[in-house]
C-alpha positions in Angstrom: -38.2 -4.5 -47.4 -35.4 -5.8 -50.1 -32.6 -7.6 -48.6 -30.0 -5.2 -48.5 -31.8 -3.0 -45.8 -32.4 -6.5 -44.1 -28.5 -7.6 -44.6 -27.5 -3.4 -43.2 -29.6 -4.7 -40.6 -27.8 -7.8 -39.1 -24.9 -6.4 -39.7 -25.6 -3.1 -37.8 -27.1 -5.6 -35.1 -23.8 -7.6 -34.9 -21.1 -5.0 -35.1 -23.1 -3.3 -32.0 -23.3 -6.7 -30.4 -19.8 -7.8 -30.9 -18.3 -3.8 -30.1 -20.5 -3.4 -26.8 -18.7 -7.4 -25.4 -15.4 -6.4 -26.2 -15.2 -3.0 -24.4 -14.5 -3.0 -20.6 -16.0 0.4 -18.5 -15.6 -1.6 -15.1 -11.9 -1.3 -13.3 -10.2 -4.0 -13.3 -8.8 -4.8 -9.3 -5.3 -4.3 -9.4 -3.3 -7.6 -10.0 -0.1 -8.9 -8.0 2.4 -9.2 -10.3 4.3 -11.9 -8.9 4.1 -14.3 -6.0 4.1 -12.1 -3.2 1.4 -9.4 -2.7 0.4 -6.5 0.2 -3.4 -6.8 1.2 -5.3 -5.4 4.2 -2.9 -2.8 4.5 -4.0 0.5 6.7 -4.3 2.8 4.2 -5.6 6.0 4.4 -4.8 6.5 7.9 -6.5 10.0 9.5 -3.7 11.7 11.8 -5.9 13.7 14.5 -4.6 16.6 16.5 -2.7 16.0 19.9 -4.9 16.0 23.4 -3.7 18.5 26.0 -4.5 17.1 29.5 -5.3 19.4 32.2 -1.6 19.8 32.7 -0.7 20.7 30.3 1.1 17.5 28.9 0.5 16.4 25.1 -1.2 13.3 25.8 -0.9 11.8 21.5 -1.2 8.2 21.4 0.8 5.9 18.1 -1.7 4.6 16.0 -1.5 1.2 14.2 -0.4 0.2 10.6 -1.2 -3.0 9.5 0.1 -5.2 6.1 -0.5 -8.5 5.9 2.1 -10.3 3.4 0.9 -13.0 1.1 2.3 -15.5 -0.6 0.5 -16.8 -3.8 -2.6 -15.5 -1.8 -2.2 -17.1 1.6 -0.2 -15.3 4.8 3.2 -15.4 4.9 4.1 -15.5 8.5 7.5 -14.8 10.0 9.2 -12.4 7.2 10.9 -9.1 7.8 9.0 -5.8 6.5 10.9 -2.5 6.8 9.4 0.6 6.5 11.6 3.5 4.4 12.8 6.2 5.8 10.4 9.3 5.5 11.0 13.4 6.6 10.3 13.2 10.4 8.3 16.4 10.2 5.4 13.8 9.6 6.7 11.7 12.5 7.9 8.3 12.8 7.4 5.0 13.3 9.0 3.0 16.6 9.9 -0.1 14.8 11.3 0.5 10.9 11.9 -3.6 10.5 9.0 -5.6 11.6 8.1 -9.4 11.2 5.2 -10.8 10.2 2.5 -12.6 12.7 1.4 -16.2 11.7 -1.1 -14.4 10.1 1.3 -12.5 7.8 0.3 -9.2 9.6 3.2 -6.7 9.9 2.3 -4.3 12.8 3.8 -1.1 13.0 3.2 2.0 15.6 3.3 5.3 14.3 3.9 8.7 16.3 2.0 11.4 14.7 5.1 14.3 14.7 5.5 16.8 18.0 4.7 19.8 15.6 1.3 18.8 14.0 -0.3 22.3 13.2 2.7 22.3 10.7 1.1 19.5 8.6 -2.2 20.0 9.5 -4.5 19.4 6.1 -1.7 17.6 4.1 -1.5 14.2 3.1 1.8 12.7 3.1 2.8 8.9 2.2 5.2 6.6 3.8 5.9 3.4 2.0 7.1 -0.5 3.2 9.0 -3.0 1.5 9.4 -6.5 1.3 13.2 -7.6 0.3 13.8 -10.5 -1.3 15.0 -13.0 1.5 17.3 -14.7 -0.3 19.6 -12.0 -1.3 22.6 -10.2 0.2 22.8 -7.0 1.2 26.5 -7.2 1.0 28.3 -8.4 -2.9 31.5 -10.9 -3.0 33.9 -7.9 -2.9 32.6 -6.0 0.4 30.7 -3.2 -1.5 27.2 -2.2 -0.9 24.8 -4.4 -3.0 21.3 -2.6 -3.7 19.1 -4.6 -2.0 16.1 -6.9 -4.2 13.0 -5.1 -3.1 10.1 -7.4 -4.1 7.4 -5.6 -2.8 6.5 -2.0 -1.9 2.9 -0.4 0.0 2.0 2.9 0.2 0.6 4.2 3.2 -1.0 8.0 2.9 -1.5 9.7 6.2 -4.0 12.1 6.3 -3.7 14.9 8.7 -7.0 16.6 10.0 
């Protein structure tokens, strides 16, 4: 063998090498881009048909959505979490402004909506925030200030 077929060798060897380390198949977890992050949130969150007692009477219990703040990966307790307003024809939540356990948990209780054979088989999503405590909601001059969302989770609810 002469040494140019050995030399097309190595390098063959080594480009191969050197291509297959730099190239990433595996996806990546997503990364909080700042110091406060959603985790353990309740997410999807399967929306069942209302029971009909032997009355008659819609017996459809709220189910639970939980988000636990961090902050620079460790619970955040005792902050407000507010979830946005959504199109009631996918129900509502009892609480929109919740505060977090000492765990960082926010707890909220949804109510699947009265008329659920209208959204039966869609997925809809609902979303909290985290503002920015520090901020005002109202400027210097009286006027509306948009508020300093920090944070936002989506919740999809699933309804089967």
């Amino acid at each position: 063998m002469n040494m140019k077929k050995i030399y097309s060798l190595v390098l063959v060897f080594f480009v191969l090498v050197l291509t297959a380390c730099g190239t990433d198949t595996k996806e990546n977890p997503p990364q909080s881009n700042g110091t406060y992050s959603f985790f353990n949130a309740t997410t999807p969150l399967k929306i069942t048909a209302p029971t009909v007692d032997i009355n008659g009477t819609v017996t459809s219990g709220a189910y639970t959505i939980k988000i636990q703040l961090l902050e620079f990966g460790l619970a955040k307790p005792g902050e407000s979490i507010e979830m946005k307003p959504f199109n009631l024809d996918y129900g509502f939540v009892t609480n929109t402004v919740v505060v977090t356990d000492t765990n960082g948990f926010a707890t909220f209780a949804y109510n699947p909506p009265e008329r659920y054979s209208d959204v039966k088989g869609q997925n809809f999503k609902i979303e909290a925030a985290y503002r920015n405590p520090l901020t005002q909601v109202s400027s210097a001059n009286g006027q509306p200030r948009k508020p300093d969302i920090l944070l936002t989770q989506e919740i999809e609810l699933q309804f089967r």
